[in-house]
Structures are given as C-alpha cells and as structure tokens.
N, C-alpha and C positions, 0 to 999 in steps of 0.2 A: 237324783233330781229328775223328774219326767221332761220328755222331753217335750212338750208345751209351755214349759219355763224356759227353758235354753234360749236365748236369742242368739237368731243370724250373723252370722260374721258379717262384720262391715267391710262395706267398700275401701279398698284402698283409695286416694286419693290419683293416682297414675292411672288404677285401673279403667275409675270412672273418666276420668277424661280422656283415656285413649277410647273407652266403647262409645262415647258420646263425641269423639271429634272424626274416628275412622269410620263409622254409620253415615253420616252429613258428608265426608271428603268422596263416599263412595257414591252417593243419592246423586251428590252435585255434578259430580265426575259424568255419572251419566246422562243427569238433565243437558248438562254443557254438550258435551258431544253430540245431544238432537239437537241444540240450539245452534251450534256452528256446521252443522251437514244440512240443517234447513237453509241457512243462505249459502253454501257451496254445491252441495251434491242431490237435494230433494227437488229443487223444481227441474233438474234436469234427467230425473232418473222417475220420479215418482209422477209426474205429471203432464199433458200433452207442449211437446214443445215449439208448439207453431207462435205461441206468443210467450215469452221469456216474461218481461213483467207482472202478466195476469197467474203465472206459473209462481215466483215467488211471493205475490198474495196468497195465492192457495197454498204454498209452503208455510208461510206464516200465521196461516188460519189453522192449519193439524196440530202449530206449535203453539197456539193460542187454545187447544183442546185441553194440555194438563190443566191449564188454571183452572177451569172449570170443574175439573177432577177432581181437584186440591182437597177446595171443602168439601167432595161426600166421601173422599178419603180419610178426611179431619172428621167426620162424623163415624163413618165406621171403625176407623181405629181407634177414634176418641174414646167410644164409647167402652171397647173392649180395653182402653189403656186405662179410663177409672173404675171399670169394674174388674179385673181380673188382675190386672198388675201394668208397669211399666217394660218390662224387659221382655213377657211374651211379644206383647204387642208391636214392639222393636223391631224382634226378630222378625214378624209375619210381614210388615213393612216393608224389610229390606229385601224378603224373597222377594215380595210380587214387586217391586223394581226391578229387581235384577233380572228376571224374566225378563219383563217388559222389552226392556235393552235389549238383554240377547237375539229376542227371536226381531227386532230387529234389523238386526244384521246378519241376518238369515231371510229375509222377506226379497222375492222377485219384486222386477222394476214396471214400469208400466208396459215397454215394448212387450213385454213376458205375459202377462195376463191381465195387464188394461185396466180397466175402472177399478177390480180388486183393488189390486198396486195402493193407490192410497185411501182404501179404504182401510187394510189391515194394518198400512202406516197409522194411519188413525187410531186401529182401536191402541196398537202397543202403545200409542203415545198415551191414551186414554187410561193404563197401565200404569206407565209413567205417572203421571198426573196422582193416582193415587193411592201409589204406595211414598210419595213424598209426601200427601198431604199427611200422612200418617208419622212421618219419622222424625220431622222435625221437631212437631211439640215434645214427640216425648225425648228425645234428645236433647233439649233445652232441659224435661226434666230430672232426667238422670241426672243432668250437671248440675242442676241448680237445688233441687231435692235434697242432695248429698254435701252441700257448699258448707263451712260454718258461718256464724254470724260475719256481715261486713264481706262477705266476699263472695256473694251473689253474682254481682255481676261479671268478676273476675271469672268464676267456672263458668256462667251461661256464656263466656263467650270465647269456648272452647268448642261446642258444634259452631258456633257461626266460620270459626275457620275453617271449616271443611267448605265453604263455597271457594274461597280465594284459592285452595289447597285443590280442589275438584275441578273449575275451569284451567289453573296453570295444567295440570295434568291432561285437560282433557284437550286443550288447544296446541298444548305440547306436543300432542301424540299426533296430530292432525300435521303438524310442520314438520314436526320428522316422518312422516310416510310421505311429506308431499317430496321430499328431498332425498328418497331413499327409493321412489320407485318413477316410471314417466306418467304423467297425467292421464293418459291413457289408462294405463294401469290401476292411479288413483280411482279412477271415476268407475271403473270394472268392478275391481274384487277389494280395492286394498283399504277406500273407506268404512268397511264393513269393521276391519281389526279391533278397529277399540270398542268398538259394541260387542262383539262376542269373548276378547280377553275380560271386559266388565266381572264374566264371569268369574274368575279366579279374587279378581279384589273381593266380592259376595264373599265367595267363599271363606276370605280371610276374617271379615269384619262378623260374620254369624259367629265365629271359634271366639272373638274377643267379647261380642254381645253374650252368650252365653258362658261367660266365667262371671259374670256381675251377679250380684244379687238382687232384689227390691229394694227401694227408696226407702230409707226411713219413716218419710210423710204419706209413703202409702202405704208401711205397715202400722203407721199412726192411725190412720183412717181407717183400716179393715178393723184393728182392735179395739176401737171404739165408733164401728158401727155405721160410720158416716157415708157411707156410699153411698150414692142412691142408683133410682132403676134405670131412670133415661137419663144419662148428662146433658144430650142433646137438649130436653124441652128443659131441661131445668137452667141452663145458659139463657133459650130463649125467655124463658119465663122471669126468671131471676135476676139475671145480667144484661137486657139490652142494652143497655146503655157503653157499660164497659166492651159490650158486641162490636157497636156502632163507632162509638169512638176510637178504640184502637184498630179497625178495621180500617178506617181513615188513615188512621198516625201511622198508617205501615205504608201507605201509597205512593210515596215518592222514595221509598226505598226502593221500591219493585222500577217505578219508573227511569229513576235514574240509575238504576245498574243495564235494566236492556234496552236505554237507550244507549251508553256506554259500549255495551256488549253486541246483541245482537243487529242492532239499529246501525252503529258506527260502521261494522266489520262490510255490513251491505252496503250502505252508502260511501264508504271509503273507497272499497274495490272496484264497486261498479260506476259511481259517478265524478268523485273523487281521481279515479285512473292513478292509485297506490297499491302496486302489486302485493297479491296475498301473501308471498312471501318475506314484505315489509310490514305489511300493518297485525301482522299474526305474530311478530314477537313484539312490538311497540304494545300491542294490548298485553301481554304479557307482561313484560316492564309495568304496565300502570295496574295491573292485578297487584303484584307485587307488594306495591305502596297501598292498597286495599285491605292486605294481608295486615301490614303496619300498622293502619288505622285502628284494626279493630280490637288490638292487645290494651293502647293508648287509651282509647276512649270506654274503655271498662275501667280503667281505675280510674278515670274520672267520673264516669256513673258511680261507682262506690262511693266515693267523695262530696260529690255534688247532688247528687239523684237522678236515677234513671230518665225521667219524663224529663227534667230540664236538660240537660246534656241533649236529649234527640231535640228539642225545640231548637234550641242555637244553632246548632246542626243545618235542621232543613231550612232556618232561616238564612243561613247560608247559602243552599241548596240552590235557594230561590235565586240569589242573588248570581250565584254562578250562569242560571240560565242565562242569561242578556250576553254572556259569551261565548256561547255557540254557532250564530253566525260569522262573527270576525274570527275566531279562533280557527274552529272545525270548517268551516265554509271559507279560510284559505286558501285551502288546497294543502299550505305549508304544510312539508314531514316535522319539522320540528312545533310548531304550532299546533297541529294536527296531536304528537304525541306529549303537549304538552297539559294539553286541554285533557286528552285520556286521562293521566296521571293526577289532575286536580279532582277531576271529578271520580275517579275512584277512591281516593284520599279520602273524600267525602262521603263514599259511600261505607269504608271502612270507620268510619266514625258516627256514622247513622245504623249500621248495621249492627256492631258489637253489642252495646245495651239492649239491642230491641227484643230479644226474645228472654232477656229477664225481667223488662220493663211489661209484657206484656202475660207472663205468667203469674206477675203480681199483683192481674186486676183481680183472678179468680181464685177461689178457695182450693184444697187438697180433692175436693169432691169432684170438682167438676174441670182441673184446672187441664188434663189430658185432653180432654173437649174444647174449652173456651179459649184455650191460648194457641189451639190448632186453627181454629175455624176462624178466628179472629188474624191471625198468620196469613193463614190460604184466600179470605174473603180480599185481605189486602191486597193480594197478589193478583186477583181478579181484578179489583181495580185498578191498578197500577201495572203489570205485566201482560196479562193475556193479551191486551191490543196494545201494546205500546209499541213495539216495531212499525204494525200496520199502522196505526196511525201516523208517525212521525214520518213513515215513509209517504203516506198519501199527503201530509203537509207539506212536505219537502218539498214533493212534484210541485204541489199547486201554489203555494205561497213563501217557499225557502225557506231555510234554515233556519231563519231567523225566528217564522213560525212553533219549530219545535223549540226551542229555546222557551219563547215565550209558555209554551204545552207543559213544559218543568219545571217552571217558576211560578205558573196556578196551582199546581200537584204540590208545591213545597208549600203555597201561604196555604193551601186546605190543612196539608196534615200539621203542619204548625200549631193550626188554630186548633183541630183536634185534640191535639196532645196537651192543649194549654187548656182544652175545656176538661179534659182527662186530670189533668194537676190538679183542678180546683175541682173537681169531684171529690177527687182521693182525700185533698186536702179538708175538706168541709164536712165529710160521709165519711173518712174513715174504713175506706172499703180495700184497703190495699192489705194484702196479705201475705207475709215473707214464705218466699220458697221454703224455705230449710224448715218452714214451722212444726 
C-alpha cells in the first residue's frame, strides 16, 4: 500500500486534551504573572516614582499593549494555522510567548537605564500579546477539531482551563516568594523567578504539542482543496458579520475577569487597605470556583446550545454589576471575598462555552483566523482598558460607577449573542468543529 493511502494515526483522546489544556495553562501562567507584577512590582521598578498613581496608569497602559497585539497575532498565526496546519502554528506560538516572559525577567529597572526600562517592558509585553493572540484559537481547535459528535463543547473547554489553571499558578507563585523571602528582597531580584522558570513549563508543553498530530478537519480541508490564500481578507470579506458580532459576545467576558482580577487586587490593596498577603489567596479561592464553572457550563452548552447558555450567563453578569458597590465597596473581608467568588463563578460559566461557540461561526477554511481575531478583538474591547478605566471611575465617581461599567458590557454582549442566535438560526451559518 503507498504510502499516500496510509492515514495518520489519530489523536488520542488524553493526548489532545493535555496538548490543548498544558499550551493555554502555560500562555495564562504567563500573561497572569504580568498582570499581577503590573499592580505590585511595575510602577515601582519600571517607572519614575515621584507620583505613585500616574505610575500605575502607565503600568496599566504596557498591560493594555497585549490586547492590541492579540489580533495581529490572530492574524499572523491565523493565517499560518489555516494554511500550513494547526500544531506548527502552536508550537511557534508558544516559543514566542515564552520568550517574551523570560527576557522579561531578565530586563533592568528604570533607576538602571531610565526611559529604556519601560520601553523594552513594552515591547516583551508586545511579545506577549502576540503569541497568545495566536494559541488560543488554535487550541480551541485542537480540542474541538478532534471532539466526536455532541461533545464539542465538553473538549473546547479544556484549553479554557488553562486560564483558572495559569493564574492559581501564577498568583501562587507570587505568595509563596512573597512569604519565603523579605520585601526587600521581593522587589530586588525575587519577582523576576516566575518569568524566567516560565521557561522550563515552555519547554514541557513544545515536548507534549509536538507528539499530536493534525486535526482531522484540517486534513479534511487540505485533501479537498479548501484552503484558501488569505484567511484574513476572506473573514473580512465573507464573515463580518459573525467578526462583529462575536467580537461583542466576548466583551464582558474579558471585562469581568480583569475587573475581578487585575482591577480588584489594586483597588483592594491599595484603597481597600487589605493586605496582599490577604487578598492574594481570597482571589485564589474565587479562581478556584472559576475553574468549577467551566466543566459545568460545557455540558450544558452541549445540552442547550452554546449561544444560549452564554446569553443567561451575561444576563446575569449584568445583573451582578448593581453589587459591586455594597459588596466590594465594603471594605468587608468576608463580603469583599464573597463578591470574588460569585463573580468568578460567573465567569467560569461565561468562559467554558466561548471558544466553542465562537469557532462555530466560521468554516474549516478560515476558522484558525476567524475565531482568533474575533477572541482577541473581544479582548480589546473588553480587557485592554478595563483596569484603567474602572480605576479612573472609581476615583472620580465610586464603585458604584464600575459596577454600573459591567452591567452595560453584559446587556451589549447579550444582545450580540442574541443577534448571533438568530443569525445562525435563520442563515444556517453555524458550522460543527469536528466537521
């Protein structure tokens, strides 16, 4: 028999979901870790510190540079991931994050060499930014590619645990140095550790990404032809619609995880007056139940349907806003950690379905592109300024304000997702992963 007839051994079922959950646990692992040394250790090392406030805006604004990165990282991978395969693309991905990180934590402070300082914070974040915008989609499509009938959403929401899996790690590793060396020490040399160990996880997750094979649906695709030359324009050309709309229906996901995240950890320590070594395992605890959500609300995307499951969701979402001021804006530890726990809950239940619901607007052709860029566009509107925003609300009109800031972000993408249903539902444009 030649071997042009032979077909590829398939995926194990274990193997694809360990190379599609340890890629996303390692991405997260290290976005997280800029995201919590931007409100501890960046406006104090990276930036001039004669004014402390205008120093953690500029911290905020370098952490506000991935998002931007996302999509022309989703475009440049995208495009390499529908045309050449899912698993190189992966791989190339996950180097250039892992770089990114390391050198990192390897980069002099401002006292060292001054304006540099956060500029080259910039570009690795820039780095950052887009080898994620790259890993997720295709990560979604490892799992969801490879899925059998009816249990799409079950495997796509096996990369999504690598966010709840990659901040406990990554916030972990920040509360055990802060308790294992003096603050001193921390703010010297010892924040640097988990950005340069980053590398040894890389290492692990390239050895499990290259044991997979290609996706079924994209060797469906190459052998009949269907690739085409740009994904990019043919998304734009083809798909706005499914562009624009899930690019919405992702926005209070993005929202409500950093305000949750990076928004609470700031406002909690520094105005709140709840010691880091309090509020850094309370968010821990409410990751946790995030982690929970997202197993939960994939078998009910299976069941019910991806689009409605996140509609109920962020209508919830909304509703959660209106208690953020009395809750969060207590002060109470217990109230304080109770409000984490709910509204991560929620985002583990918003989160699970989303990257299956959003790989099944576009076709096998184009779906490496459309369901990245539609991912990262989200994250643009919903992440890149949601700290700085909710913190310049805070100042000027309370908490109450941000509250209100999550409960718009949840009736838009709502409505998105509802005009998204009745697209699918009317057009017929919905297309199963595993096709």
């Amino acid at each position: 028999m030649s071997s042009s007839t032979v077909a590829p051994p398939a995926n194990s079922p274990a193997r694809v979901l360990a190379a599609s959950l340890i890629g996303t646990t390692i991405e997260f692992f290290d976005f997280y870790v800029y995201a919590t040394a931007a409100v501890l250790i960046f406006p104090r090392l990276f930036f001039p510190a004669s004014d402390p406030t205008s120093a953690l805006l500029q911290s905020f604004a370098t952490f506000a540079i991935a998002f931007f990165a996302r999509p022309i990282g989703a475009a440049i991978f995208g495009h390499f991931g529908d045309r050449i395969g899912r698993k190189a693309t992966l791989v190339a991905a996950l180097m250039t994050m892992g770089i990114s990180t390391v050198l990192i934590g390897l980069l002099p402070g401002y006292e060292t060499i001054g304006v540099a300082a956060p500029l080259l914070l910039a570009l690795c974040r820039l780095g950052q930014g887009l080898g994620l915008g790259g890993e997720w989609g295709g990560a979604v499509l490892l799992a969801t590619e490879n899925a059998p009938p009816g249990k799409q959403a079950w495997y796509g929401m096996f990369p999504q645990l690598g966010a709840p899996i990659g901040f406990i790690l990554a916030n972990g590793s920040f509360l055990a140095l802060d308790h294992m060396m003096t603050n001193e020490q921390f703010l010297n040399w010892g924040w640097r550790l988990p950005f340069i160990i980053s590398a040894a996880l890389v290492l692990v997750g390239l050895y499990v990404r290259l044991k997979v094979t290609e996706t079924p649906a994209f060797r469906k695709a190459v052998q009949h032809n269907e690739r085409v030359r740009a994904p990019m324009l043919a998304v734009l050309r083809e798909y706005p619609g499914a562009l624009v709309l899930g690019s919405i229906g992702s926005m209070a996901t993005f929202v409500l995880f950093y305000l949750m995240t990076v928004f609470c950890l700031s406002w909690g320590t520094a105005r709140l007056g709840i010691p880091r070594d309090t509020f850094l395992p309370l968010q821990m605890l409410a990751v946790v139940f995030f982690g929970l959500g997202i197993p939960v609300s994939a078998v009910l995307a299976d069941r019910l349907g991806r689009l409605w499951v996140l509609i109920g969701v962020s209508l919830a979402i909304a509703v959660f806003g209106f208690f953020t001021g009395p809750m969060f804006g207590s002060g109470n530890i217990w109230l304080v950690g109770l409000y984490l726990i709910i509204g991560l809950t929620l985002m583990g239940f918003t989160y699970g379905p989303l990257g299956t619901a959003l790989a099944e607007l576009f076709p096998t052709s184009v779906r490496y592109t459309g369901s990245s860029l539609t991912f990262n566009i989200g994250g643009i509107l919903g992440a890149s300024l949601a700290p700085y925003i909710a913190t310049s609300l805070a100042t000027t009109h309370g908490l109450g304000a941000v509250g209100w800031y999550l409960t718009i972000a949840a009736l838009l993408t709502a409505a998105a997702l509802g005009l998204a249903a009745r697209r699918i539902a009317s057009h017929s444009v919905a297309i199963s992963p595993a096709e």
